[in-house]
C-alpha positions as a Python dict, from the first residue, in 0.01 Angstrom:
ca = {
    (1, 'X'): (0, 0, 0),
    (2, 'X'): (92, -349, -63),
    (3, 'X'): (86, -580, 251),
    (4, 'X'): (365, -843, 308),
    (5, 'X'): (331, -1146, 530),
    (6, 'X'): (658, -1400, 597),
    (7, 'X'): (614, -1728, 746),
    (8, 'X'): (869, -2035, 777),
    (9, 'X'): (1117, -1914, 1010),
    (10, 'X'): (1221, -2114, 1301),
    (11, 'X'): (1480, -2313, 1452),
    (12, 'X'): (1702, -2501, 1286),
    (13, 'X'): (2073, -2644, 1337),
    (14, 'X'): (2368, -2577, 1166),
    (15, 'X'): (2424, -2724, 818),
    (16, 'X'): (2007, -2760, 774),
    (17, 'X'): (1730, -2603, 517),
    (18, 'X'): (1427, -2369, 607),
    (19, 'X'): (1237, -2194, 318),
    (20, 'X'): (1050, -1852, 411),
    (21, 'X'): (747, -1762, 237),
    (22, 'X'): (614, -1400, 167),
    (23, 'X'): (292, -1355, 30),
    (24, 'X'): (143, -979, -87),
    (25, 'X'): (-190, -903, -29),
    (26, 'X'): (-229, -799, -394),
    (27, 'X'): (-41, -760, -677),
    (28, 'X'): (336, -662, -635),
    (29, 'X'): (625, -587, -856),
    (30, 'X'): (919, -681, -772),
    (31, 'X'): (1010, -864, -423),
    (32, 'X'): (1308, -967, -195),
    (33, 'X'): (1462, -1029, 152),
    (34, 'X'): (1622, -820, 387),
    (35, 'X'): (1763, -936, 764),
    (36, 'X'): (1886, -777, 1057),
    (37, 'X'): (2043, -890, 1351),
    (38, 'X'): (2036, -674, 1662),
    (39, 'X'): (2285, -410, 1681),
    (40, 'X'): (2375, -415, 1311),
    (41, 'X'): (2183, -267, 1038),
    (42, 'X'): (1929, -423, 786),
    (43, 'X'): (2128, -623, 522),
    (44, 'X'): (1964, -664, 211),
    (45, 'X'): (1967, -1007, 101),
    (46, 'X'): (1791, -1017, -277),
    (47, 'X'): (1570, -964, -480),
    (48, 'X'): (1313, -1098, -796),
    (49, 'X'): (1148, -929, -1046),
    (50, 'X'): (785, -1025, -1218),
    (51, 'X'): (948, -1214, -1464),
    (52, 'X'): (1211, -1474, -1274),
    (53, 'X'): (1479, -1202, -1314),
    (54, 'X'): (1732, -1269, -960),
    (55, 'X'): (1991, -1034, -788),
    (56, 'X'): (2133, -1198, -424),
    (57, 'X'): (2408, -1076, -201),
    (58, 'X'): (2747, -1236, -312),
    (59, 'X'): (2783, -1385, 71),
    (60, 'X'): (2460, -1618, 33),
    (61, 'X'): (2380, -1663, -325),
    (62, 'X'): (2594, -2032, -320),
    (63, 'X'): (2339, -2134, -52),
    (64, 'X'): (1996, -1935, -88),
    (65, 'X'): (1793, -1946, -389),
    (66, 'X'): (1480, -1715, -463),
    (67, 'X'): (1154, -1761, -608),
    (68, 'X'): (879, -1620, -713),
    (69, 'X'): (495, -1789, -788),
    (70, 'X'): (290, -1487, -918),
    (71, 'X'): (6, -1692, -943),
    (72, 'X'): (25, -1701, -598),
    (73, 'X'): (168, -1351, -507),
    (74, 'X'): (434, -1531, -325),
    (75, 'X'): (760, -1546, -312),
    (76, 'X'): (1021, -1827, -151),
    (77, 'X'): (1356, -1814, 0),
    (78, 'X'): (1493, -2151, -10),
    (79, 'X'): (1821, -2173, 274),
    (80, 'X'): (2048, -2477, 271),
    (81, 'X'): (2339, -2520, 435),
    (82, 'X'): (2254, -2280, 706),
    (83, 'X'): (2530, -2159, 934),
    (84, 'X'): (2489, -1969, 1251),
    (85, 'X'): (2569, -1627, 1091),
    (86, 'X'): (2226, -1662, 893),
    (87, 'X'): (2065, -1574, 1234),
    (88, 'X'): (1844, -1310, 1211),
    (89, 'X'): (1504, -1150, 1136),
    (90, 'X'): (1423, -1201, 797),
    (91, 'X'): (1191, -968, 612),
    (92, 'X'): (1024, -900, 318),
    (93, 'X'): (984, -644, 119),
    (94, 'X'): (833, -525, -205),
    (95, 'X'): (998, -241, -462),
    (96, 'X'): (840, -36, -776),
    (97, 'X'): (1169, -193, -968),
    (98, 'X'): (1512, -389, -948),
    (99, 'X'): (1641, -68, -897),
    (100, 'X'): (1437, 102, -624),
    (101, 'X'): (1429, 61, -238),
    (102, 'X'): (1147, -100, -31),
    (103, 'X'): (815, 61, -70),
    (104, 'X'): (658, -210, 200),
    (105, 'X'): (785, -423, 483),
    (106, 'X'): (662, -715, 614),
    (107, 'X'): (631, -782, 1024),
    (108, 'X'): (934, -1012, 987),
    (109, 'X'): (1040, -1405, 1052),
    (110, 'X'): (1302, -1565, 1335),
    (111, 'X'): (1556, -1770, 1152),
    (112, 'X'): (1800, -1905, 1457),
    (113, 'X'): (2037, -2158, 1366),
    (114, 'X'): (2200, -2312, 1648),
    (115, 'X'): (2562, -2506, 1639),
}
């Protein structure tokens, strides 16, 4: 199985950017976000194909963008104008297509956004 690994979560305060990384330990198809905050379940967040094609979740896609360097088997999720809602544990995950579910998770990243 593909492995995941997220990095770039943190602290940050309301209104600010953070940009997660995930990089696969080989090649992947396509990639996205998930996050969870306790108590509620996993929300997916988006997705990106091989080729640059982008599906996000109607609530962030004003403020998130997605990306994908294939070169480096990484993907980006670029967060601006962060609001204390966005707390939560961000993961990664990779799918056979746009149209499947997860097939691999990574460990997961800490985004807290403070007012």
């Amino acid at each position: 199985q593909v492995q995941l690994a997220e990095s770039g979560g943190g602290l940050v305060q309301a209104g600010g950017s953070l940009r997660l990384s995930c990089t696969a330990s080989g090649s992947a198809a396509v990639m996205g976000w998930y996050r969870q905050v306790p108590g509620k379940p996993r929300e997916w967040v988006a997705r990106i194909g091989v080729t640059g094609n982008v599906q996000m979740e109607d609530s962030v896609k004003v403020r998130f963008t997605v990306s994908r360097d294939n070169a480096k088997n990484t993907i980006y999720l670029q967060m601006k104008d962060l609001k204390p809602d966005d707390t939560a544990v961000y993961y990664c995950f990779e799918s056979a297509g746009m149209i499947y579910g997860p097939r691999a998770w990574g460990q997961g990243t800490q985004v807290t956004v403070s007012s």
